[in-house]
N, C-alpha and C positions, 0 to 999 in steps of 0.2 A: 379747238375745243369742241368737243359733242358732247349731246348726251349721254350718257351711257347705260350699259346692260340690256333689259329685255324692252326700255322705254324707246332705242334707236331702235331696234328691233321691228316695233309694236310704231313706229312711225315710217319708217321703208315701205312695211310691210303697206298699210294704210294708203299711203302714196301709191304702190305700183299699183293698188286697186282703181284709184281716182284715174291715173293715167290710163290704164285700162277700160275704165268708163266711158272714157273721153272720145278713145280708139272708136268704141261702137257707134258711133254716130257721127263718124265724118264722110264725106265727100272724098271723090280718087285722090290720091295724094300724089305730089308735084312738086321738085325741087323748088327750095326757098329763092326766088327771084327779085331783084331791086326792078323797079318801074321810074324812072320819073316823074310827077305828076306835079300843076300848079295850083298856088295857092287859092285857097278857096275863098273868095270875095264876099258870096250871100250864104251862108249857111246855114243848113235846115233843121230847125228846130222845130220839134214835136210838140208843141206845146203852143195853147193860144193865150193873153199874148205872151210874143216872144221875151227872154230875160235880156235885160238891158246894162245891168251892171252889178258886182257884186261888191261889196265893203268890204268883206273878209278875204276874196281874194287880192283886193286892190292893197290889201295891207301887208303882204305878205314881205319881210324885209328885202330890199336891193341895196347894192354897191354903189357911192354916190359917185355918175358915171354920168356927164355930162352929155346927152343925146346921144340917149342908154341904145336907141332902137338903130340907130345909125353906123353903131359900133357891134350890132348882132348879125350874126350869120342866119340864115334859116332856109331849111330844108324842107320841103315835099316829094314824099316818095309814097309809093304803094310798095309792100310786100306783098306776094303769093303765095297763101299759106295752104290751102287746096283747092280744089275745082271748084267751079260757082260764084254765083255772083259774093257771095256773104267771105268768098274765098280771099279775096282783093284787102286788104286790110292798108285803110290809109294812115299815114304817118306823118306828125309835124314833129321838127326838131328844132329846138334853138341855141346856138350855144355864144361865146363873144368870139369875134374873127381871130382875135388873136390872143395866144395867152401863152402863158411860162411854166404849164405844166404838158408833157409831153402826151400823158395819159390823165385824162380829168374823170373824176367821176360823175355819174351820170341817176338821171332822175326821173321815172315814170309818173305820167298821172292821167289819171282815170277820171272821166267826168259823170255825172250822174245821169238818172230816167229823164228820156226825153233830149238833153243838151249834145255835144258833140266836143270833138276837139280840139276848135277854137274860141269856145267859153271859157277856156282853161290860158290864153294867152298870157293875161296877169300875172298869173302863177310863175311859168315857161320863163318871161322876160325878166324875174324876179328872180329866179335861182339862175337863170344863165349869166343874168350880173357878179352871180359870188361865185364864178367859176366852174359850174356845172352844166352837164350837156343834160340837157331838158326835151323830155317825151313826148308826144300825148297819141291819142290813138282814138279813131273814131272805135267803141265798141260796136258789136252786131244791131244790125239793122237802125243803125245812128247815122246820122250826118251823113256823110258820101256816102253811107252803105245804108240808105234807108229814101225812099222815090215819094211819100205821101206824110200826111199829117199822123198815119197810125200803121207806117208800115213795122213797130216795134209791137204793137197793139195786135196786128195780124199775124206776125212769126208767133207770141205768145199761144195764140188761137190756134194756129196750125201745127204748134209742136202737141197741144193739147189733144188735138183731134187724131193726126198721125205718129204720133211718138218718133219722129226721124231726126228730130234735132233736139238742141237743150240751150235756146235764146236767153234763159236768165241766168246768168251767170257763166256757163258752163263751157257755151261755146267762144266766148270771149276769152277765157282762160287759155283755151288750147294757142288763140292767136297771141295770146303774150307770152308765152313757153317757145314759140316760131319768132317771137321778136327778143325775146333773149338769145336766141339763137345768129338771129343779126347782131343784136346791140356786142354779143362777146368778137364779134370780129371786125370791129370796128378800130381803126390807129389810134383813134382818139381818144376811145373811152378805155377806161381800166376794169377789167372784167369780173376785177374782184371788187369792184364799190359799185355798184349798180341798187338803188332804190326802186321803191315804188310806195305810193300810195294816190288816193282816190276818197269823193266823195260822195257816199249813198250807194249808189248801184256801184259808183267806181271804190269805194271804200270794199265792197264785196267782194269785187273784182280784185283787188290787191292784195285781199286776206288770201283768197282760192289761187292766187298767184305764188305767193309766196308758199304756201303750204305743198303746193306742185312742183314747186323748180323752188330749188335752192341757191339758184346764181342771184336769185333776187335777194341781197344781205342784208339790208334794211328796209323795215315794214313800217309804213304809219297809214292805217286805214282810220278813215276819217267816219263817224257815223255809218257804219256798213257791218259791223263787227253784233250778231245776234246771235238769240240760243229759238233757233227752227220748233225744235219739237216742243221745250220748253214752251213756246206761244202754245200750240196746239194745246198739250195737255192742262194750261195753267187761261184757256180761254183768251189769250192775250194777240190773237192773231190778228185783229181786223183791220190796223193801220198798214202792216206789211201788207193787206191783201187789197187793203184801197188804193195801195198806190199801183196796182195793175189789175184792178178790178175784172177788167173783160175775158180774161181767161177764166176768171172764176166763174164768174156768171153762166158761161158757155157751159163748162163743168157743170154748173149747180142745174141746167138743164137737163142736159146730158143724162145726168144720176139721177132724174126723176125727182128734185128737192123744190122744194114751195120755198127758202132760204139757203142761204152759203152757211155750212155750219163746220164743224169740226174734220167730218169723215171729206167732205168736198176740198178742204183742204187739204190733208195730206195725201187725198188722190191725187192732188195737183200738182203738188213738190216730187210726188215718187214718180209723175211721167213725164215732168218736163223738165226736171231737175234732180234723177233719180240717187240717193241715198241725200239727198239736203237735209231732212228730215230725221236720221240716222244714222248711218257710221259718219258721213262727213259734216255731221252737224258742228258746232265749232266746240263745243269742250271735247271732240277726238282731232279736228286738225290744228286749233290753234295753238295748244301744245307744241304739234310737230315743230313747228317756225323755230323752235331753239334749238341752238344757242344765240342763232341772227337776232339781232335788236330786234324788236317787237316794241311800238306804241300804239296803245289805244286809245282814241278819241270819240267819244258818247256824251251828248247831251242826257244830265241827270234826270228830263222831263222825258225821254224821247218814248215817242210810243211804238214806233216801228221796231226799236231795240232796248225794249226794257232792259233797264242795270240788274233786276232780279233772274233776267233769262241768263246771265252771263257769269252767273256766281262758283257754279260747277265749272265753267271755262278760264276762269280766273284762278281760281284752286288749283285746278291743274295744269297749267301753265307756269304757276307760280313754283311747283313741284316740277319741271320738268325745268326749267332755269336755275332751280337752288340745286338738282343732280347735275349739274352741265357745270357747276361752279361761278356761275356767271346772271346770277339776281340782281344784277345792275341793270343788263339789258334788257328786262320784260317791263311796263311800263301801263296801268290805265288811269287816263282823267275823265272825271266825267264833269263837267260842267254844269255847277248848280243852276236850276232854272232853266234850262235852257233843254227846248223839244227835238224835232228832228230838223236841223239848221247847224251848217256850219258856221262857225263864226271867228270873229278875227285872234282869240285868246287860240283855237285850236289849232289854227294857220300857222300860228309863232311857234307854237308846241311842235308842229310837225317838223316845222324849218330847225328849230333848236336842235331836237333828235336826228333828222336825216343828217345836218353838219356834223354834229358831234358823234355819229357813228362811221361818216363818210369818210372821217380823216384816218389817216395812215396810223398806228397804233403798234405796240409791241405783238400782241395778237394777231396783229394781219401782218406778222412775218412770213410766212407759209402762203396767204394768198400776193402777196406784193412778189416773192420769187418767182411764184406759176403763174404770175402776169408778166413779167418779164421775160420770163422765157415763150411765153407764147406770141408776144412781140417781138421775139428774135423769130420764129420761127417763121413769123407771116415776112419779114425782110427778105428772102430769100425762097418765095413761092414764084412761079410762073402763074398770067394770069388768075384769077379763080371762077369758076364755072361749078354751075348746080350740079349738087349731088347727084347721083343719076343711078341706076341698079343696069347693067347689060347681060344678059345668060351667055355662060360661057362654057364650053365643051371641057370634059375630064382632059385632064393631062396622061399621057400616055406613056410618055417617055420622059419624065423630069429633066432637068439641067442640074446637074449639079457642079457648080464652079472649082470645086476643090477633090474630082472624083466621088466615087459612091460614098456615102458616110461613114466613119468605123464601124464593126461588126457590133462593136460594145454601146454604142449610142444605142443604134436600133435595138439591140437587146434589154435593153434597160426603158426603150420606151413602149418596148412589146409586153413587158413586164407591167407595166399599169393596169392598177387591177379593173376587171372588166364581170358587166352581170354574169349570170349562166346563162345564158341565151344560145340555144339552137340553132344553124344556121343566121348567125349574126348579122353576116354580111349581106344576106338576102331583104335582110328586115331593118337595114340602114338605110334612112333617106340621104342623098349624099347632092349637097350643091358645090360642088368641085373641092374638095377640102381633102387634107393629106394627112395620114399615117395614124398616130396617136389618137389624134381625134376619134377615134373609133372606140377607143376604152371608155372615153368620157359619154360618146353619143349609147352604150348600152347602158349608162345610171343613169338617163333619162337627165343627162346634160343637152343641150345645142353646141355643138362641138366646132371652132371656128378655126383656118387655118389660113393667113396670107402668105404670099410671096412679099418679100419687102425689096426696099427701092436696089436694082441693079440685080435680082437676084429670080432663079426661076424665071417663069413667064416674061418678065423686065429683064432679063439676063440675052444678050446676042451671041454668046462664043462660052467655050468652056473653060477660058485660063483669062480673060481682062475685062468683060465688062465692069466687076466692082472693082479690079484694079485701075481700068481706065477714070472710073469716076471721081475716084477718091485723088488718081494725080492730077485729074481736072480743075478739079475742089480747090485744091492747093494754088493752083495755078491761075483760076480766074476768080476764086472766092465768092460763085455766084449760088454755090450750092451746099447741101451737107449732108453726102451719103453716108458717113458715119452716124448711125442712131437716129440723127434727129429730122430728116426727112421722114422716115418711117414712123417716126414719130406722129409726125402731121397725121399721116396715111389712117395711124390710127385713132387718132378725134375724130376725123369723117369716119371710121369703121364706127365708133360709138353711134355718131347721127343717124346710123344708118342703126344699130342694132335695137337702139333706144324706141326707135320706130316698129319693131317686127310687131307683131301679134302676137307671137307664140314665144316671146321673148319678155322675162320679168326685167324692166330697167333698172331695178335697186338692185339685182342680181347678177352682175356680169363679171367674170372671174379674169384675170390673167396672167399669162407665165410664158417663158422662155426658156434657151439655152442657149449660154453663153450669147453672142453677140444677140440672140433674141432674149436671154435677162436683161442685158442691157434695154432692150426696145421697153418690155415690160415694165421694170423700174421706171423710166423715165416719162411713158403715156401713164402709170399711174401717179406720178409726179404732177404731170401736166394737166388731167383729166380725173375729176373727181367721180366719174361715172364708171371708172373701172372700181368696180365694190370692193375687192380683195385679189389680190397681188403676192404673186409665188417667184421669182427670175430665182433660175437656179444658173450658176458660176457665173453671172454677170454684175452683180454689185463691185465695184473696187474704188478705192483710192483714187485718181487720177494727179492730183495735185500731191500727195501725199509720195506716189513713185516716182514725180519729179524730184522733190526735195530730199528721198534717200534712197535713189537709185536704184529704182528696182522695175525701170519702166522697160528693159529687155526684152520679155516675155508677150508681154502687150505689143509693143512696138513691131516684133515678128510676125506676129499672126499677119500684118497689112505692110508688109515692110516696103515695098516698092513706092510709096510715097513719101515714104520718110529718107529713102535712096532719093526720090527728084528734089526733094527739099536740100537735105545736104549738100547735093551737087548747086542748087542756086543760091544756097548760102555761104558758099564756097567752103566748106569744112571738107577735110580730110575722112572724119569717121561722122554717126550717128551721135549725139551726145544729149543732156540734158533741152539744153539752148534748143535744137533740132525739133526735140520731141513737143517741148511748150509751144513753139513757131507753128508747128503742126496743128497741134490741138487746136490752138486760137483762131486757126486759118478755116479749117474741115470742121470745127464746132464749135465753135465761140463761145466761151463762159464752162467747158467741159471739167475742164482744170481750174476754177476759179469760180465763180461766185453758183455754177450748177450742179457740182462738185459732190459728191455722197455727203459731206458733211451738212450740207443744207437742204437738196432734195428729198432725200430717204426720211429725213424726221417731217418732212412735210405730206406725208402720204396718211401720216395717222392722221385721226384715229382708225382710219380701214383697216381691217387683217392684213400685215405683211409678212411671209415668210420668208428669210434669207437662206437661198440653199447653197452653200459652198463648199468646196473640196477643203481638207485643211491644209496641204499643200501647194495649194494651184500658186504655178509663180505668175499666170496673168491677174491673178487679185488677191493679191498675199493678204490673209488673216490680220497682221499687223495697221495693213491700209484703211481697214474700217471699224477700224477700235474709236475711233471718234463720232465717224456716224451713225456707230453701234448703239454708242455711248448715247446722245444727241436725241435720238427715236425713242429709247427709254425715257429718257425725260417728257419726250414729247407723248411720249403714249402713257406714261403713269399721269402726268398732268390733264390727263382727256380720262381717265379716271376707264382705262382701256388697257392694262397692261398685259392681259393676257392676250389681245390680238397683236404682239409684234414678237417674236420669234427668227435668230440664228441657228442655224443648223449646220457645224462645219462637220464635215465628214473624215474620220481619221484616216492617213495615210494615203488620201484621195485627190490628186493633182486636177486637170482641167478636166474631169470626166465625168458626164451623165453614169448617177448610179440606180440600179433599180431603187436604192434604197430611197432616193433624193427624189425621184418619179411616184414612189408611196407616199411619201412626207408629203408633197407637193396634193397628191391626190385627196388625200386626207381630210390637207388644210381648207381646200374647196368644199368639200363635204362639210366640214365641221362650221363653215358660214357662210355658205352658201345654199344648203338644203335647210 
């Protein structure tokens, strides 16, 4: 379920700018790294004196679990999320040793100004009783990431004086978008139930989180949830500004002011926090968060986040949940009487909502299959080692494992229409990328081209490397050169795109032919980061040309393993039997539970377009009248019917047609520009 029309739109958009904001003020960037580190015994808190105990965390419901802390696992790690000291992001985890869910969901929490990571234990130990893998994270310049009583106090000061970082809030966000990116590759956790929330600073932190990354599916920010400008123009600013006074002060010098008054203020948010104030003020991202459960938690007294700053936020949140179909999931209390303090009624509030959105749901059909399948996918990974970028030399002389291409293929993707541009090729920047890509990079596309697993560059010989692999497959079941290795290949090409500069991340288009529709369908199956999805002759049936024999044509294209299968299954010919043995060996779940009839309706609401021959006998027409059928439901229900489109081309068997490379070109343009 999304939003829909120009309000997804009008929040991508919003987003890639935040992301983008983010970008300009980091440190070199450096693959995501686990550290192990030990538990932190005295911890430093900013504050004199230090906090001792909390009642409302200590309330927080547990599972009556007899020597609760005896029976908990707990974790110390560092991520590296960039260079520098502030780069180092430390990590507690807690979950119970053992449990009966394979994948559990899992739960951030953010702690407030001044406190750290294990103020938050209570918490931790309370939800990892009821089966959840439990967060926490020192933010910037906190706890392990902070050397004195005001080294939070000095980042403040110094982003003010040099504008090179953004310590309130901002730069902590970018480290929770790099620990979603841990937390989704974890065995344990389920990538599709992942929480967060926080209170005060961390309440901030988990709104700006969620509003940033969408793997975070449920939101309860605790007292952190304001309207920025709102204070400004309505005089309401002066709790939020006492609770980090000394940047302002410096400011109110700085600008030549005898008082901290209004203009001192929003000098202050636009350089250390630039658009807080403005577009990312919360009535434009709090919005964004839907259709994801959304609860808000505010004390009715609070003066840091007055209930009046939040009215325009609420309004429009409310409107952006009742277009999504789904005004169950937006949620605010404010608690009468009660100022800027969490307290134990809010604790219960959060824990009720993060449960009751946590759990598996008719809804989270679509994310519980691209959690399973990405769980298959990591089963059958070598090692895994940091992302890494290497410069690599033009190819000069391709491999092609099947001889040169048809004359008609290349014709048809020469045919993609391209600017008018002079001297084209002079004025193409080219980081080793092949053919077509060339039409797309003159509309002022980034044009992207890999080799996939066994193939090209990965390829040793011209007639067996993908043959060898795929009899390998068969035979030692350690691997899955069919599709879904290349699959992988492509969620790290996302990590790596989602990263560029020069690349919008709400923006990234994909498409194939033939066994690369296949790839395409199924990374956008897998990967919600591919915005919109073109695979042309690669959609089919698989389970469906088992059961009315029509799996011939498919079966050919790779037929050499389905000959070594035969022969170990002792069968005389290729047969049904053969071809299922196959599937289930070389891609597990292909023909069954990953099948078109359940992945394809899970790609909406994104733009899909289906481009097929109408006679191709590798993916007969009749094979995805189901999960034709399926994606219509599922994209008229996301209230999205014009982004899912078939395109079967008459009289047109397994072949790239210019016409299907215009559709295709089109589709891109039409939601992607």
């Amino acid at each position: 379920m999304e939003v829909s029309g120009n309000l997804t739109a009008d929040a991508e958009n919003l987003r890639s700018q935040f992301l983008q904001l983010l970008r300009t003020r980091r440190t070199a960037q450096v693959p995501l790294t686990v550290e192990p580190a030990e538990p932190v015994l005295n911890p430093l808190y900013q504050e004199v004196p230090p906090p001792t105990f909390s009642e409302a965390m200590e309330s927080c419901p547990k599972a009556d679990i007899p020597n609760l802390k005896e029976v908990l696992e707990e974790e110390n790690i560092y991520l590296h999320t960039e260079e520098g000291e502030q780069g180092k992001l430390p990590v507690l985890i807690l979950s119970m040793k053992e449990s009966n869910q394979q994948k559990r969901p899992a739960v951030v929490f953010l702690h407030s100004t001044h406190k750290c990571k294990e103020w938050l234990r209570p918490l931790l130990e309370a939800y990892a009783s009821r089966g959840y893998v439990a967060i926490a994270v020192d933010s910037r310049y906190h706890g392990e990431r902070a050397s004195t009583l005001t080294t939070y106090k000095d980042a403040l000061v110094s982003s003010w004086k040099n504008g090179d970082t953004m310590p309130f809030i901002f730069d902590t966000v970018w480290d929770l978008i790099k620990l979603a990116d841990y937390l989704t590759q974890r065995e344990d956790i389920d990538p599709a139930r992942i929480g967060i929330t926080g209170e005060s600073l961390g309440g901030m932190h988990a709104w700006f989180a969620a509003f940033a990354d969408t793997r975070y599916t449920v939101v309860a920010p605790i007292i952190g949830i304001q309207g920025f400008r709102w204070a400004i123009e309505n005089d309401k600013w002066e709790a939020r500004v006492n609770s980090i006074r000394a940047v302002f002060e410096e400011a109110r010098i700085d600008l030549g002011k005898d008082k901290i008054d209004k203009d001192v203020v929003e000098k202050v948010w636009d350089r250390i926090a630039p658009g807080l104030a403005s577009q990312f003020d919360s009535l434009s991202t709090v919005p964004t968060i839907a259709p994801r459960p959304l609860l808000i938690l505010n004390g009715a007294e609070d003066p840091r986040c007055p209930i009046a700053g939040l009215e325009i936020s609420k309004t429009r949140a409310l409107k952006a949940y009742e277009e999504a179909n789904c005004s169950d999931k937006f949620k605010l209390i404010t608690e009468p009487e009660i100022g800027h303090q969490m307290t134990s009624l809010m604790v219960k509030e959060a824990t009720s909502g993060v449960d009751q959105s946590s759990s598996v749901s008719d809804d989270a059909d679509a994310d519980k299959i691209r959690s399973e399948f990405l769980h298959l996918l990591r089963t059958r990974r070598t090692p895994l080692v940091p992302l890494s970028v290497e410069p690599a030399k033009p190819v000069l002389h391709p491999l092609f494992q099947g001889g040169v291409p048809a004359s008609v293929f290349r014709e048809a993707m020469e045919s993609s229409p391209k600017a008018d541009i002079k001297n084209l090729k002079e004025r193409l920047k080219e980081e080793n990328l092949y053919l077509a890509t060339e039409a797309y990079a003159s509309r002022e596309y980034i044009a992207i081209a890999i080799d996939s697993r066994y193939h090209g560059e990965r390829a040793h010989n011209l007639t067996t490397s993908y043959t060898d692999a795929l009899v390998s497959a068969w035979k030692k079941g350690d691997t899955m050169p069919f599709i879904f290795d290349t699959v992988w290949d492509l969620i790290k090409l996302a990590d790596y795109l989602t990263q560029r500069k020069d690349i919008d991340p709400t923006r990234i288009g994909i498409t194939g032919v033939s066994l690369g529709g296949m790839h395409a369908w199924f990374a956008a199956f897998a990967d919600t980061r591919y915005a919109v999805a073109a695979p042309i002759l690669g959609v089919q049936g698989f389970r469906w040309a088992i059961d009315k024999n029509k799996w011939q044509a498919r079966v050919d294209s790779i037929k050499p393993v389905f000959e070594e299968a035969r022969i170990d299954l002792g069968k005389s010919e290729i047969d049904k039997e053969v071809v299922k043995k196959v599937w289930d060996r070389i891609a597990p779940g292909l023909a069954s539970k990953f099948d078109s009839p359940y992945s394809v309706p899970a790609i909406a609401p994104r733009p899909l377009l289906i481009l097929n021959g109408a006679i191709d006998p590798r993916g007969p027409l009749d094979g995805i009248k189901t999960p034709v059928k399926r994606a219509r439901k599922a994209y008229e229900k996301a209230h999205s019917s014009n982004k899912f489109k078939l395109m079967a081309q008459p009289g047109i068997a397994h072949q790239l047609t210019p016409l299907m490379v215009k559709e295709a070109s089109d589709w891109f343009d039409q939601f992607l520009k």
